[in-house]
PyMOL commands that place a pseudoatom at each C-alpha (Angstrom):
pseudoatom trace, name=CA, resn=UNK, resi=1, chain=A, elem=C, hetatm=0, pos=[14.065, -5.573, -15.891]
pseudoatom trace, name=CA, resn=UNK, resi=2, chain=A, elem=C, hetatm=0, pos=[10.439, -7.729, -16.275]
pseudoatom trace, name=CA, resn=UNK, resi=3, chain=A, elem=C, hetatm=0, pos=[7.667, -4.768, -16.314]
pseudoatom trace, name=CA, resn=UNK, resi=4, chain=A, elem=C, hetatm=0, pos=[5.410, -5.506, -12.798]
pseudoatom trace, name=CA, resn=UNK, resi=5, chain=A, elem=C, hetatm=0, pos=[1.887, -3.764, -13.232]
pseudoatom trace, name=CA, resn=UNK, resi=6, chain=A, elem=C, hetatm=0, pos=[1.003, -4.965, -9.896]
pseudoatom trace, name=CA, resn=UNK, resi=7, chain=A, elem=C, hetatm=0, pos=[4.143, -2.719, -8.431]
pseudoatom trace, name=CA, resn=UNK, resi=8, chain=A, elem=C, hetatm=0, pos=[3.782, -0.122, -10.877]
pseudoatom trace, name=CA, resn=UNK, resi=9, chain=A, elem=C, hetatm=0, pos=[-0.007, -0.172, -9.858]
pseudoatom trace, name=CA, resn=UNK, resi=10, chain=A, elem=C, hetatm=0, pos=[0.342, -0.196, -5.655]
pseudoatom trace, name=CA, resn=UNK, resi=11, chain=A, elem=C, hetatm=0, pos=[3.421, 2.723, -6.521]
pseudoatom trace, name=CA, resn=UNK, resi=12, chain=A, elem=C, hetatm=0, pos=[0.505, 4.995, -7.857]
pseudoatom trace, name=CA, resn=UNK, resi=13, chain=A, elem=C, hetatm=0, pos=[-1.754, 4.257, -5.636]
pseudoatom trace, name=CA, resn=UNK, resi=14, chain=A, elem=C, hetatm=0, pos=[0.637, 4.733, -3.001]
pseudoatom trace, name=CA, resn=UNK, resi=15, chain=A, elem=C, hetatm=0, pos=[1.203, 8.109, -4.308]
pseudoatom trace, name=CA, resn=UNK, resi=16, chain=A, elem=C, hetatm=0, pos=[-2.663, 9.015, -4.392]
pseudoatom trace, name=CA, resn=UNK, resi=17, chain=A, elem=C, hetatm=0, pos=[-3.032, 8.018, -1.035]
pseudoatom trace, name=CA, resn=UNK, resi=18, chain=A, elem=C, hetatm=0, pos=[-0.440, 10.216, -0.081]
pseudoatom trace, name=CA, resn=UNK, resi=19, chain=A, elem=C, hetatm=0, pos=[-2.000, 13.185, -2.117]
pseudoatom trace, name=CA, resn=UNK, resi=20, chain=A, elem=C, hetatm=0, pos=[-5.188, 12.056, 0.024]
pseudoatom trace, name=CA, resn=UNK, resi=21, chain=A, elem=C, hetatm=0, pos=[-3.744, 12.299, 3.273]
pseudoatom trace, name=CA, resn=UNK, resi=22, chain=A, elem=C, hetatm=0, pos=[-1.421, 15.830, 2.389]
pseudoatom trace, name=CA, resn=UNK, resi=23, chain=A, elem=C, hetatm=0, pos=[-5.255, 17.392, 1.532]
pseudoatom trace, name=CA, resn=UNK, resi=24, chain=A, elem=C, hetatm=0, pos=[-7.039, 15.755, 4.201]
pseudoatom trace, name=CA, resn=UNK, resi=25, chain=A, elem=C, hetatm=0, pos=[-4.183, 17.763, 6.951]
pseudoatom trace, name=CA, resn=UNK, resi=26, chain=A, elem=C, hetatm=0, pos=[-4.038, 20.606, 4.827]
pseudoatom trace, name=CA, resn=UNK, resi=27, chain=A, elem=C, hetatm=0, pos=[-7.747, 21.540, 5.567]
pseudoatom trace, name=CA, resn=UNK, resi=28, chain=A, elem=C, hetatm=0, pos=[-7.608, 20.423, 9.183]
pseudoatom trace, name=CA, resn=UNK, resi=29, chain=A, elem=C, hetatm=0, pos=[-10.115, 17.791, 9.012]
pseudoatom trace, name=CA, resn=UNK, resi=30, chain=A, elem=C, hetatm=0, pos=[-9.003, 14.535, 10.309]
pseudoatom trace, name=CA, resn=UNK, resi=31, chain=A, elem=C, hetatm=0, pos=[-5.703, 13.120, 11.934]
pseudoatom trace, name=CA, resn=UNK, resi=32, chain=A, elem=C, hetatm=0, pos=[-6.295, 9.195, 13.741]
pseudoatom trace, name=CA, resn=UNK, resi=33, chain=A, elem=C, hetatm=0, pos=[-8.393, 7.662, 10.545]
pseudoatom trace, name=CA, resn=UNK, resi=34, chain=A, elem=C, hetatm=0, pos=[-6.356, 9.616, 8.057]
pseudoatom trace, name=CA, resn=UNK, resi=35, chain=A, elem=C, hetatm=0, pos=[-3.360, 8.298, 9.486]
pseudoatom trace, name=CA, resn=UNK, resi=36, chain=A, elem=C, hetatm=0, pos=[-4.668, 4.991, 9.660]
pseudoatom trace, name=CA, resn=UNK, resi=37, chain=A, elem=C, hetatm=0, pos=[-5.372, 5.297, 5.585]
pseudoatom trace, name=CA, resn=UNK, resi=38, chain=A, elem=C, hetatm=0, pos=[-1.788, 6.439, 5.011]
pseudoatom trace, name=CA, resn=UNK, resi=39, chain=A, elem=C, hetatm=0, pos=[-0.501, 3.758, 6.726]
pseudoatom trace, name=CA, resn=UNK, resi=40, chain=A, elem=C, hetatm=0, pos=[-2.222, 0.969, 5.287]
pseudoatom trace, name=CA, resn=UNK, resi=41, chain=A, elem=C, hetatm=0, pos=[-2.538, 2.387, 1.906]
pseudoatom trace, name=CA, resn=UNK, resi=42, chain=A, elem=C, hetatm=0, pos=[1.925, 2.334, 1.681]
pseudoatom trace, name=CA, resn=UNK, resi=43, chain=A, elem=C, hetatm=0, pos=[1.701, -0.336, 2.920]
pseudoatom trace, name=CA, resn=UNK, resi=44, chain=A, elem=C, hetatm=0, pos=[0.435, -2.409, -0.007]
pseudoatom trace, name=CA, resn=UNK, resi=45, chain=A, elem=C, hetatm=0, pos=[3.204, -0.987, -2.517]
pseudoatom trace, name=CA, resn=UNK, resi=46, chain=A, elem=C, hetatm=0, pos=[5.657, -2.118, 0.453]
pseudoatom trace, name=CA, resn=UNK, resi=47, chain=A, elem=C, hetatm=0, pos=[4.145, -5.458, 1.170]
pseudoatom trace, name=CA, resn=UNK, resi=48, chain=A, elem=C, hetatm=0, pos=[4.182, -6.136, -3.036]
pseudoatom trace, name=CA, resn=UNK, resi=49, chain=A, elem=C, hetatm=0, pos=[7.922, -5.306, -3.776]
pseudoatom trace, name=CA, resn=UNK, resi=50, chain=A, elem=C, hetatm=0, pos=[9.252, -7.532, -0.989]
pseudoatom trace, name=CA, resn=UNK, resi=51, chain=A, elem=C, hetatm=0, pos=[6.784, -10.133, -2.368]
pseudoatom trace, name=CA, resn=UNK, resi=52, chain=A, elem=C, hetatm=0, pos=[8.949, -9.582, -5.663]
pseudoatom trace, name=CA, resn=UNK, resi=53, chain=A, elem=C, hetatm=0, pos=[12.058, -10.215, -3.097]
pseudoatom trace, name=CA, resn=UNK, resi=54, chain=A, elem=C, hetatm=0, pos=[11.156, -13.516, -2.124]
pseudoatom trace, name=CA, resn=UNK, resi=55, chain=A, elem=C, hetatm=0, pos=[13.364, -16.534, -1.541]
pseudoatom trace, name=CA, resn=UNK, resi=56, chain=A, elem=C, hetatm=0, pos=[10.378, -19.057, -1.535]
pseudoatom trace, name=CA, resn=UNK, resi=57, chain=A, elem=C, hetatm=0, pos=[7.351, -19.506, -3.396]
pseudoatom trace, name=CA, resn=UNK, resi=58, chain=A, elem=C, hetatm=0, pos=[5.762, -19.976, 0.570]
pseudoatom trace, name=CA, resn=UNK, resi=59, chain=A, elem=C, hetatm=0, pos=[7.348, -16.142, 1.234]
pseudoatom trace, name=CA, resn=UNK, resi=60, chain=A, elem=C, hetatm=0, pos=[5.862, -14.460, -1.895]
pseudoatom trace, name=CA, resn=UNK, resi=61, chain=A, elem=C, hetatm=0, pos=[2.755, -16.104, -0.539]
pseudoatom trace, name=CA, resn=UNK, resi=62, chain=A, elem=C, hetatm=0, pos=[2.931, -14.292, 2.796]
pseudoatom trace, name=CA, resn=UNK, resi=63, chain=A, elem=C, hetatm=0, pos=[4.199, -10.840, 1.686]
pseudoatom trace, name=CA, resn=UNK, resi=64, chain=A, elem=C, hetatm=0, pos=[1.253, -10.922, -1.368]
pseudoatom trace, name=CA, resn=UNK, resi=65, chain=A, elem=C, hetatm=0, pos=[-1.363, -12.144, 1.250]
pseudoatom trace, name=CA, resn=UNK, resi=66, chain=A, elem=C, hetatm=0, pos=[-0.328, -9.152, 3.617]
pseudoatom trace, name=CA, resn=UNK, resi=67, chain=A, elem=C, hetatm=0, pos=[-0.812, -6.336, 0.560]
pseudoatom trace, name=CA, resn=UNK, resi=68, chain=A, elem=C, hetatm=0, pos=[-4.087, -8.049, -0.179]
pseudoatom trace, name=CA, resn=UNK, resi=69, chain=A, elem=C, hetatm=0, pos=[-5.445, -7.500, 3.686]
pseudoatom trace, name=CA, resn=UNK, resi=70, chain=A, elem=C, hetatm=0, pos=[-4.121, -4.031, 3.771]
pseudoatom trace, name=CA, resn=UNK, resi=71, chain=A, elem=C, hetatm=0, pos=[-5.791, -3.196, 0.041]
pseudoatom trace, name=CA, resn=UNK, resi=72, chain=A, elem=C, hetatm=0, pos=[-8.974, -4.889, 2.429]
pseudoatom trace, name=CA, resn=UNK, resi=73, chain=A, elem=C, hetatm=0, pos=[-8.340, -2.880, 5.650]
pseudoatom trace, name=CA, resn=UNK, resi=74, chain=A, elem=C, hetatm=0, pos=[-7.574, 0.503, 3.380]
pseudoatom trace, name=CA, resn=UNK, resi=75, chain=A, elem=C, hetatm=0, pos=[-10.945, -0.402, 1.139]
pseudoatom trace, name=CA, resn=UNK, resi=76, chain=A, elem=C, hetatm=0, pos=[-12.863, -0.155, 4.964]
for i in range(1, 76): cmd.bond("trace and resi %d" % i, "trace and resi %d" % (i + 1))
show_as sticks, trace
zoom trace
């Protein structure tokens, strides 16, 4: 299989945000924006591997335009 850095990349950062979120609960500090950051921050990794599952040129387009706004809304 064709190495993908952009999957390999949203994985890790997946993974980080993840680590984020386990330290942010672990210390009691914040539950509705942490959540928020754990849900958008998967969400990129997700949105990129069914980009790589598209059946149109028009539906990698939409799946890669979704992980772009969530790398936006988890960047706010």
């Amino acid at each position: 299989m064709k190495e993908n850095i952009l999957l390999d990349k949203s994985y890790k950062f997946s993974l980080g945000i993840i680590k984020m979120y386990q330290d942010i609960i672990n210390q009691k500090r914040e539950f509705v924006l942490s959540k928020q950051l754990l849900r958008s921050g998967t969400s990129i990794g997700a949105n990129v591997a069914e980009a790589n599952g598209a059946i149109s040129r028009s539906d990698f387009s939409a799946k890669i335009s979704i992980a772009y706004k969530e790398g936006l809304e988890t960047k706010y």
